[in-house]
N, C-alpha and C positions, 0 to 999 in steps of 0.2 A: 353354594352351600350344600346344595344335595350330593354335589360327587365329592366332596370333604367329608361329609357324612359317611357315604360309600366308602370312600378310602381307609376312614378309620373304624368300620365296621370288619372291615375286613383285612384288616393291617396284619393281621396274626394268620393268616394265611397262605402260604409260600406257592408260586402258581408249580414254580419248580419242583418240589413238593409232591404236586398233584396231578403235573404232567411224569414222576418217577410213580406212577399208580400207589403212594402210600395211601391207605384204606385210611390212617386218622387226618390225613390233610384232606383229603374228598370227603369224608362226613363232617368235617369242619364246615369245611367251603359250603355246601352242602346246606346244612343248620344252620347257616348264618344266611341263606338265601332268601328272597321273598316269595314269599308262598304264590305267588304266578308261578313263577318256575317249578315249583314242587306240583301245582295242579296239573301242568302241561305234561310232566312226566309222568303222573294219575292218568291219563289222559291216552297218551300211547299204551302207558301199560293194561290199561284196558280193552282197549284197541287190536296191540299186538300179541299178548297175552293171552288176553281172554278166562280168567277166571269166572267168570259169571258162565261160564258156558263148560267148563272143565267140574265145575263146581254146582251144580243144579240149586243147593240149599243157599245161597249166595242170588241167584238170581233174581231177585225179588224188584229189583231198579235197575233203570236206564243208566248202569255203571257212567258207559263212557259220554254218552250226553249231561250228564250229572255232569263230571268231569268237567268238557268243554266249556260247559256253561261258566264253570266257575274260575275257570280258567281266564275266562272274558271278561268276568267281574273284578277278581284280583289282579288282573293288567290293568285298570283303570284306577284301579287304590295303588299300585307298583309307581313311586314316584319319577324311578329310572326309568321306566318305558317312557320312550317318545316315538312317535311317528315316521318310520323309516319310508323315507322317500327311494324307490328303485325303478326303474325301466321297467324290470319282471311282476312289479303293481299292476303297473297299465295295461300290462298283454294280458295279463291273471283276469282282471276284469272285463278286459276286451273277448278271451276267452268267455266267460260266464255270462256276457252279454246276448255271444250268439249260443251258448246252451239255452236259453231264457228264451230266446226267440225262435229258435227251431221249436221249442214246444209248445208256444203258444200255439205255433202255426202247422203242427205234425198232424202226423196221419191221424191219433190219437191222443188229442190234449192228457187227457188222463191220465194215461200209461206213461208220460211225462211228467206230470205234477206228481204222480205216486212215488218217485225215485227224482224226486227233486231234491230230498235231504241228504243225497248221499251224495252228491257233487258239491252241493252248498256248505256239506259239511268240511270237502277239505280243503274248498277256498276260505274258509274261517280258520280248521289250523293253520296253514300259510300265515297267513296274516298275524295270529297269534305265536308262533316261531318265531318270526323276522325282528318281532318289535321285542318279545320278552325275552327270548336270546341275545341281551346286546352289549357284552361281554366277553373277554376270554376265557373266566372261570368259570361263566354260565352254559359258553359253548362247548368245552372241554366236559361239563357236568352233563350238558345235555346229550353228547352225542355217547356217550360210553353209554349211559341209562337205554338210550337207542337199540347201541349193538348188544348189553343184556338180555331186552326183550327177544330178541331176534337170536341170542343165542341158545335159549333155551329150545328153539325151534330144531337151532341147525344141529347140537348135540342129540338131542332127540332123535334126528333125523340120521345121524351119521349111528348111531349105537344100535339102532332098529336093523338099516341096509347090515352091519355087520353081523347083525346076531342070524339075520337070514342066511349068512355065510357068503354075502355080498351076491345074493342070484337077484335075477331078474324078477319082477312081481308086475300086472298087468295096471295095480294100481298104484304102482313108484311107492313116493312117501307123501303124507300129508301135515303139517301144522297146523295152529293154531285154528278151531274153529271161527269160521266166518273167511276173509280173507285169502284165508292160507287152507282152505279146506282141500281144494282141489291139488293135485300133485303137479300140474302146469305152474299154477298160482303160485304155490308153496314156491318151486325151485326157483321161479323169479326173484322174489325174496330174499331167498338162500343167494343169488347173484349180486344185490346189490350191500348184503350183510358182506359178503366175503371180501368184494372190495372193500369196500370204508373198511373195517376190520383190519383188514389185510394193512392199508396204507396208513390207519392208526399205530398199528405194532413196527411197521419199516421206522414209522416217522420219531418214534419214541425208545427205539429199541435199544440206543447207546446208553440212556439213561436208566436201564435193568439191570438185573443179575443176571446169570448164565441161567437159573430156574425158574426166575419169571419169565426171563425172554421165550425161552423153549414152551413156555405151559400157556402164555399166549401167542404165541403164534399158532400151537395144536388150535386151540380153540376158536382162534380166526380163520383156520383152514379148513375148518369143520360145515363150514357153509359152501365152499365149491366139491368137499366131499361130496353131501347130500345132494349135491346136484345128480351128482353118478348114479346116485340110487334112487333117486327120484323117476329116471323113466321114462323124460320128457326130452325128445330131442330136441326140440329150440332151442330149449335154456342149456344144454349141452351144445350145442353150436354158439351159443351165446358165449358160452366159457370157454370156446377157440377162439372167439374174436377178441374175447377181455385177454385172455393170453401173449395173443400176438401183439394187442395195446399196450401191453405193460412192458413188451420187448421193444417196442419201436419206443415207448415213452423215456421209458428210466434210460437208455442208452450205458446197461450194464456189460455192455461187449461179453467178450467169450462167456464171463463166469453169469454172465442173466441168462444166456442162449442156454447154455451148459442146464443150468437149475430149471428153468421153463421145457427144455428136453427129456429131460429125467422126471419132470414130475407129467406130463402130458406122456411119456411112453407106462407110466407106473398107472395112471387113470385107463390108458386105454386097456391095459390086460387086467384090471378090475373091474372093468364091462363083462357083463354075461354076455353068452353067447346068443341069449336071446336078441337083447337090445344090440348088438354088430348086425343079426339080418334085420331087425326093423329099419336101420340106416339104410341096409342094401335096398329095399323094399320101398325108401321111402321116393313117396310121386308115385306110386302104382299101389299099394295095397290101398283098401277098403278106408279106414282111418284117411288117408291122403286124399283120398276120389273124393270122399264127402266134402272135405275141406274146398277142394279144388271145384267143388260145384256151387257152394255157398258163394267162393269169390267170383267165379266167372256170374252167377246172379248180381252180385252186386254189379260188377262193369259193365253189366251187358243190359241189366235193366234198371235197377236201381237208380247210381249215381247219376243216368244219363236224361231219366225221365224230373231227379229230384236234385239239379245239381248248383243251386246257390246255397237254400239253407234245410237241404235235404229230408228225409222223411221225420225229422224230429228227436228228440233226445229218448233216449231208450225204448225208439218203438221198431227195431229191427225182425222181435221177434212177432210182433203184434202183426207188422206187414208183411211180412213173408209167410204168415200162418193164413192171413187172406187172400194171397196171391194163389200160395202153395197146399191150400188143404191136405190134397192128399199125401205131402211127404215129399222129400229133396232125396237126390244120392244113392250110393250103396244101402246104408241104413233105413232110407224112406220117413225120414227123420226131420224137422226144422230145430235148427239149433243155432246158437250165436255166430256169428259171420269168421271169427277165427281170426281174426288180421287187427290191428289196431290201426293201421291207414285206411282200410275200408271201411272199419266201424265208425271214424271218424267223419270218410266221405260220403256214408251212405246216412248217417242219422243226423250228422250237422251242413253239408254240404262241403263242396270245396272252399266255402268261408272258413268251416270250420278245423277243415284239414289244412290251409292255408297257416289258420291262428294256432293251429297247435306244432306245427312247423319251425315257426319263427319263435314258440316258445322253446321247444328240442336248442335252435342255434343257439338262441341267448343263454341259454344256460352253460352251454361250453364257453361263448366267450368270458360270461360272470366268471368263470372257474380260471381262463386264462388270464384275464384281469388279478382274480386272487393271488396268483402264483409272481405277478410282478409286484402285489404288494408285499409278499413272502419274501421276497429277495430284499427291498427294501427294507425290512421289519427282522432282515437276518430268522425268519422264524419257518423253521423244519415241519413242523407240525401243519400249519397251513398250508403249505407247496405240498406235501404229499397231502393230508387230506384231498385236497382238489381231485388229485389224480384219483382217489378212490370214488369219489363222486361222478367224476367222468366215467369210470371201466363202470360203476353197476348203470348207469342212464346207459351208456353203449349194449350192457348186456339188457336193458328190456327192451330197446330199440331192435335188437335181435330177436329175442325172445318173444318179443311182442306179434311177430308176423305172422304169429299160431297161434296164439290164444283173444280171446274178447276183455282185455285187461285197461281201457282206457279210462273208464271212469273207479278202477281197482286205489289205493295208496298211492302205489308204487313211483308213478311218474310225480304226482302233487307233492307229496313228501319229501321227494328227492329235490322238484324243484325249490321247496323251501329253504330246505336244506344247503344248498348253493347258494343262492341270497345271502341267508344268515351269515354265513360265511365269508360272505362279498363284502358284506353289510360291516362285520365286527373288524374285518382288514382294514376295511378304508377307513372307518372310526380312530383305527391306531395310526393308522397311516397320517391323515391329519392332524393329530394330537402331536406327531414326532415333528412335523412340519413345521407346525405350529410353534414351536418349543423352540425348533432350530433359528426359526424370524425372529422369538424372543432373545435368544442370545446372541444373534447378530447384531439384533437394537441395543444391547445392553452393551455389547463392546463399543459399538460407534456411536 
């Protein structure tokens, strides 16, 4: 009775429609949705956004916890959510089990339980994505409202580096306060916006005009731009390795190699001259040394003296400020560890660089999973989303070996976001199966 309901709630809606980006068939869809999915979008967009923080006179409430909360409330009134049973559940929790347990038992309960809500919080979107995402017009709805947020970052970001006349700045670019403040942060971001972006406009591109086509895809590229100007060399190494992913993947012969050629010679003589010798420089300047002293602490004392379930959930700087009073490095400075495997292996142990490991794998094979349901399901849109899902997880797995980003969005989000995806394939997938045994019983 309920998906009857569904069905003719939304009979007047063409997904075709909506996957050609008409702006009246997405506000349809849209308006006709149940308010879970309108909160979960409140929810990012607060998150990624951030008016409350752009806005000072606004700030008055817990925008996005408000948000979440109600989020959680109307999925339980949302008659269509059901309980998506996934592999990436059990690791998610298996994950949050030993964050819970490294802190009871860290250096520093405290400085654990103080930053308890900010991991807890994004194993509750997880949860709240996979189940009220469960749809193709929900998903299609939810992932554009996604790369919105995130666009307003990367044009931001891309019209700022121009206006500077594309030189070098010591502090790159920044977004969105909170998250994206940092110019590391930010271009990771800008990494995983570009892909999805990027493989939403391949995937849908036949179904445009010649003026939409061109005016999305500027806009989709507008996030490996800002990476240029960003400043940050990981996430610029990051965006050679998604590069050469996207040539080994799509198997575009001459004319991929050709276009991936031309746009990577056109990036590299839009580098200032600065950021070519910070490349030359890097492992030897000042910036590197520090780094490079932080991690050789962690393998050389750290992991080896704390190595099941490690010094505890966010107490890296707590312990290293006691070991190290008087200061680490060139700078004479204690500062975050820099690497996401060692933040991993020094504050959860090798349990917990083990559990977050095996999350990294499943989430490529979810994506390889998806793409055989894609073939199946004859559906464009799914086969490449995947791919874009894969190049930005690829690009913070690179990116990641520089900055302290492990309990940041970036990876929890992403892994939702794969699920869902895994999630709403196999849903269709079954449904066509299902259909196909029904008409085989009905001939015989």
């Amino acid at each position: 009775m309920d998906s009857r309901r569904e069905s003719k709630r939304l009979r007047d809606v063409d997904v075709t429609e909506m996957y050609a980006l008409k702006l009246g068939a997405l506000w349809r869809a849209l308006r006709r949705e149940h308010l879970s999915l309108w909160m979960l979008c409140f929810y990012f967009f607060f998150e990624y956004v951030r008016p409350q923080s752009l806005y000072p006179v606004i700030d008055i409430l817990p925008w996005a916890q408000i948000s979440l909360g109600l989020s959680m409330i109307t999925a339980i009134l949302d008659r269509s959510v059901r309980w998506t049973e996934h592999i990436q559940n059990k690791l998610l929790v298996l994950f949050l089990t030993i964050v819970i347990i490294s802190g009871v038992f860290a250096f520093r309960p405290a400085e654990s339980l103080h930053f308890w809500t900010q991991f807890g919080g994004w194993a509750m979107a997880y949860f709240l994505v996979i189940n009220v995402v469960n749809t193709e017009r929900r998903l299609l709805l939810f992932l554009l409202a996604y790369c919105l947020f995130s666009l307003k970052m990367a044009q931001h970001g891309t019209i700022a580096w121009a206006s500077r006349g594309f030189s070098f700045a010591s502090y790159g670019l920044i977004g969105s306060p909170g998250w994206f403040r940092n110019s590391g942060e930010y271009a990771i971001q800008m990494l995983i916006y570009g892909s999805l972006a990027i493989s939403i406009v391949y995937a849908l591109k036949d179904r445009w005009g010649i003026y939409k086509k061109w005016i999305l895809y500027t806009a989709a590229s507008t996030g490996y731009i800002a990476i240029m100007g960003a400043s940050s060399r990981g996430s610029q190494l990051a965006l050679g390795a998604i590069g050469i992913w996207w040539l080994l993947k799509l198997k575009g012969g001459m004319r991929a190699l050709l276009v991936i050629s031309l746009l990577a010679f056109a990036l590299y003589h839009l580098l200032p001259e600065e950021q070519m010798r910070r490349f030359s420089e890097m492992g030897s300047d000042d910036s590197s040394q520090q780094r490079l002293t932080y991690w050789q602490f962690a393998i050389d004392e750290v992991i080896p003296t704390h190595p099941v379930i490690g010094i505890g959930y966010h107490n890296w700087l707590t312990y290293t400020n006691f070991k190290h009073p008087e200061g680490m490095g060139p700078y004479g400075v204690v500062e975050e560890v820099h690497n996401i495997y060692l933040q991993a292996a020094s504050e959860l142990g090798f349990t917990g660089l083990t559990a977050f490991l095996i999350l990294v794998i499943i989430s490529f094979v979810a994506n390889a999973r998806t793409r055989k349901n894609a073939q199946i399901l004859n559906n464009r849109f799914y086969y490449f989303v995947s791919y874009g899902l894969d190049a930005g997880l690829i690009g913070f797995l690179v990116a990641g070996s520089f900055v302290t980003v492990l309990y940041y969005p970036f990876f929890w989000i992403q892994f939702a976001m794969i699920a869902m995806l895994n999630n709403v394939s196999c849903m269709q997938v079954k449904a066509v199966k299902k259909q196909a045994a029904r008409t085989r019983k009905a001939i015989t």
